[in-house]
N, C-alpha and C positions, 0 to 999 in steps of 0.2 A: 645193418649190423645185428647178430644176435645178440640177446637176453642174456646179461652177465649176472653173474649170482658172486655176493661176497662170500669166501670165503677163508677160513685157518686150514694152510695146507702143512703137515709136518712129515720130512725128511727120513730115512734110514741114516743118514747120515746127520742127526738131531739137529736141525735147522726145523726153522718155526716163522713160517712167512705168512701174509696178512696180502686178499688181494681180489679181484676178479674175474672169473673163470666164465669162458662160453660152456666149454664142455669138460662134465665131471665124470672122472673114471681113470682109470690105469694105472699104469705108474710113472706116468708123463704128464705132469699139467703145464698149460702156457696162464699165466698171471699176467694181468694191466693193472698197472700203478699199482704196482706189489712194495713193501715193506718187510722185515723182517725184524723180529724180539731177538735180542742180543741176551735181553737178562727182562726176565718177569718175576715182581716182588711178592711177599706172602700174601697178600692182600686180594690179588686176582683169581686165589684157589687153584693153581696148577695151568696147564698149557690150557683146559677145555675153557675157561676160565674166560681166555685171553677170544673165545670165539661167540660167551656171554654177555662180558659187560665190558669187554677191549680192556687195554692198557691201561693202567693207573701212571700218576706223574711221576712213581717210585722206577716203572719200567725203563727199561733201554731199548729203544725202538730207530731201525735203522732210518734212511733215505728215501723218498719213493725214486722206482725206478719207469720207465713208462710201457714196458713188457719182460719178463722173468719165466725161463722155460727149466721149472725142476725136474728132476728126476727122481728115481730109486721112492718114489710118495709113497708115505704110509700109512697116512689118512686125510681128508679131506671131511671138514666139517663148516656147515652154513654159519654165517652171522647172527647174530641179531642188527637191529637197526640200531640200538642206545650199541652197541659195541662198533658195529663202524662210524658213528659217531668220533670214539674215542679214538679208532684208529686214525680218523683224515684230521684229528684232532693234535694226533699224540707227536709233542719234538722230542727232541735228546734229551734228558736226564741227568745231568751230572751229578 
């Protein structure tokens, strides 16, 4: 199996998903045990935020699903390790 890299991939159609990529580029990525931010609070400093130090308990973070094949991507940015923490960390929010 190749080398998965975590990473926050966001949408043209502003969606904001959280997940692991063999291959980065275009504007088709396929995600493993992908996630998606419904709603990210002041705290986390914008979407890049969300690919520094992950979700806070304020955030709204979906389901994992066990592969996610987006489209229309409009950027692709790496993790850190303390942010996928927060993500395989992070449940719903009420």
């Amino acid at each position: 199996m190749p080398k998965q890299t975590a990473v926050l991939v966001t949408t043209i159609h502003r969606g904001v998903f959280f997940g692991y990529a063999a291959k980065i580029g275009g504007k088709v990525i396929k995600l493993s045990s992908a996630r998606n931010c419904l709603y990210w609070s002041n705290d986390v400093k914008g979407f890049l935020g969300l690919a520094i130090t992950g979700p806070s308990k304020s955030c709204k973070i979906g389901p994992k699903v066990p592969s996610l094949i987006l489209n229309d991507v409009t950027s692709i940015s790496e993790v850190t390790p303390q942010a996928v923490i927060a993500w395989e960390n992070s449940p719903w929010s009420l």
